[in-house]
C-alpha positions as CSV (number, residue, x, y, z in Angstrom):
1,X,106.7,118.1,134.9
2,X,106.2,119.1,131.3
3,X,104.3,116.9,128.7
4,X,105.3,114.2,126.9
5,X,105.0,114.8,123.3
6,X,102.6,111.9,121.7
7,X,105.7,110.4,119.5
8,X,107.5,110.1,123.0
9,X,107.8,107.0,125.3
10,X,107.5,106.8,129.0
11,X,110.1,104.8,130.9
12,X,107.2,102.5,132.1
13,X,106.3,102.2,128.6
14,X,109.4,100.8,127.2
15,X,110.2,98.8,129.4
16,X,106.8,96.9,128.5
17,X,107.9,97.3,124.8
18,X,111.9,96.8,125.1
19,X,111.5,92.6,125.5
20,X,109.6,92.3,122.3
21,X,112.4,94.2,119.8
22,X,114.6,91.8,118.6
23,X,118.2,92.1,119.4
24,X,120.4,92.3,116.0
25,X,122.8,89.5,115.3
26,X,125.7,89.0,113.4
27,X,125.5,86.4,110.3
28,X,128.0,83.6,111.0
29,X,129.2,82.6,107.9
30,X,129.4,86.5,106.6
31,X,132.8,87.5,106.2
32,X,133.9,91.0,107.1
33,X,137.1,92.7,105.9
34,X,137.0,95.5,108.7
35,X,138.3,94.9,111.5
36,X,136.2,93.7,114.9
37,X,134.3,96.4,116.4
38,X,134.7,99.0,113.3
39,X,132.0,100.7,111.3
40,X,129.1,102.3,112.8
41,X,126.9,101.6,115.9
42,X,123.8,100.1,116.2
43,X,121.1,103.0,116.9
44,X,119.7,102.8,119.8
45,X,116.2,101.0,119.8
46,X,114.7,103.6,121.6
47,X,115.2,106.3,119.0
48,X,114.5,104.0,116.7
49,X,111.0,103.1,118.0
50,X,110.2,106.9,118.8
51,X,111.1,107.5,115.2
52,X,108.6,105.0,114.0
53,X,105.8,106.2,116.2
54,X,106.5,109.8,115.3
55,X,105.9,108.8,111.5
56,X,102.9,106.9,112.5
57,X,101.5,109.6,114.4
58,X,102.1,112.8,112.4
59,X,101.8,110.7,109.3
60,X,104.9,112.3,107.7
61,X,106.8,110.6,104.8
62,X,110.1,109.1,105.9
63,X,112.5,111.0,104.4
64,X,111.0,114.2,106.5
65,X,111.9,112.5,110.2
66,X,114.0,115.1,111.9
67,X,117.5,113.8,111.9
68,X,118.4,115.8,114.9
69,X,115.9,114.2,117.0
70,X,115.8,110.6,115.6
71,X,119.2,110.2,112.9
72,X,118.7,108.6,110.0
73,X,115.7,108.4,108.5
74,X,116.6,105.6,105.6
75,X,118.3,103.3,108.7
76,X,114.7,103.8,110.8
77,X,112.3,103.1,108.0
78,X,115.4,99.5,107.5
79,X,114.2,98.9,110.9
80,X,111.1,99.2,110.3
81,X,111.1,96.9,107.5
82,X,112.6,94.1,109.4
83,X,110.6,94.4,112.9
84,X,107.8,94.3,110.7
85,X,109.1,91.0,109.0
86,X,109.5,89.6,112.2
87,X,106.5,90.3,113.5
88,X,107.2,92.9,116.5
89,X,104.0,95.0,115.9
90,X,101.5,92.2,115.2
91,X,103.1,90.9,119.1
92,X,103.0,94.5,120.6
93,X,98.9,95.0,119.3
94,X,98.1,91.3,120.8
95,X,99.9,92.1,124.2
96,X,98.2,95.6,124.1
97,X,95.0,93.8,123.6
98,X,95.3,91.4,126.3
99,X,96.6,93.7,128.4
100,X,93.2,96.5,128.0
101,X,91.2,93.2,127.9
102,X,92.7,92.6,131.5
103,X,91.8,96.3,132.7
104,X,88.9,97.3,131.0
105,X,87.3,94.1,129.3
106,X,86.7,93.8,125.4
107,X,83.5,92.2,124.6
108,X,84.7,89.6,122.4
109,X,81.1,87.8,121.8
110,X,80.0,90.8,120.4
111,X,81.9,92.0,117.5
112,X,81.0,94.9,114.6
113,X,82.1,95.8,111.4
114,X,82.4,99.1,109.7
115,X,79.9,98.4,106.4
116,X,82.0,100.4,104.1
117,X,85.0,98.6,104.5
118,X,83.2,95.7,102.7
119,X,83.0,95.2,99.0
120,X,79.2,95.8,98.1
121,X,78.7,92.7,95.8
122,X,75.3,93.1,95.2
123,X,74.8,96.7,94.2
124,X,75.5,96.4,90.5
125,X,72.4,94.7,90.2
126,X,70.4,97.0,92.8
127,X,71.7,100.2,91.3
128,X,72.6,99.8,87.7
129,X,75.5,100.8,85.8
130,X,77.7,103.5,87.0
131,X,76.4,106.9,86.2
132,X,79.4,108.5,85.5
133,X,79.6,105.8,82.2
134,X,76.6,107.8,80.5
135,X,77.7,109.7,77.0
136,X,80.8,108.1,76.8
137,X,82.4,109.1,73.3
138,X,82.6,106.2,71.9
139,X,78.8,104.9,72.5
140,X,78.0,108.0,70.6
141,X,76.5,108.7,67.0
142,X,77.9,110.0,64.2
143,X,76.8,112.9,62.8
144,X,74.8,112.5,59.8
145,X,75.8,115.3,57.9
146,X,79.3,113.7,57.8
147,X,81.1,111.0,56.9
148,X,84.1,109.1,58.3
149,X,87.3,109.7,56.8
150,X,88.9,107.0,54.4
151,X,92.0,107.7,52.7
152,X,91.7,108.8,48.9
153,X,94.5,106.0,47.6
154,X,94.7,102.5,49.5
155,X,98.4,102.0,48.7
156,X,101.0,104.0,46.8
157,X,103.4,102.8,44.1
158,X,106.8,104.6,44.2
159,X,109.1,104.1,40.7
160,X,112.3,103.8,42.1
161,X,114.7,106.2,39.9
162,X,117.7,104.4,38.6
């Protein structure tokens, strides 16, 4: 059996994942000048949701999904958009939560948090100003040999020729 690559599903996997992808619908009042069934298929939510995952993974922009392997990559990032509106991989973390909770056991009354994640509110008054501010230009002297420019007339008068 050869591997599954990590942007690949398992059938045992989607079929815990398949109940939670919403099914698209048709507006009601839309109307539609093409005739029923025309235009093009729905993808396959599948493909769609290995196309996600393989963007997630690899951490590739978009635009660079392979279209051979996945189709379109502006119609997988729409999807995206919208199971993210409604709230598909919010519900997919919780019921992979429960579901390692169940098998291994998350220790829920003990809880830590990475410290540099937090805004450091009191450090400004700990550490002082920000060292890269030092011998900024315009908290600098002038040179005493020299003096700033002024212009040598204020305002010019121009005699308009008749």
């Amino acid at each position: 059996m050869s591997a599954l690559k990590s942007w690949t599903m398992s059938d045992e996997l989607w079929e815990r994942v398949e109940p939670l992808i919403p099914k698209r619908k048709r507006p009601r009042k839309r109307k539609y000048f093409r005739r029923p069934g025309g235009g093009r298929k729905p993808m396959e939510s599948r493909k769609v949701f290995e196309g996600i995952i393989f963007v997630l993974r690899t951490g590739c922009q978009w635009k660079a999904l392979p279209k051979k392997e996945f189709g379109s990559a502006s119609s997988i990032h729409q999807y995206f958009l919208e199971w993210k509106r409604k709230g598909v991989f919010s519900r997919l973390w919780s019921k992979g939560l429960a579901e390692y909770d169940e098998m291994e056991g998350i220790a829920w009354s003990w809880q830590g948090i990475d410290v540099g994640t937090v805004k450091a509110s009191l450090a400004l008054e700990a550490v002082g100003a920000n060292p890269t501010d030092r011998g900024k230009k315009w908290e600098q002297e002038k040179p005493s040999c020299r003096r700033e420019w002024n212009p040598a007339v204020v305002s010019r008068q121009r005699s308009s020729a008749a």
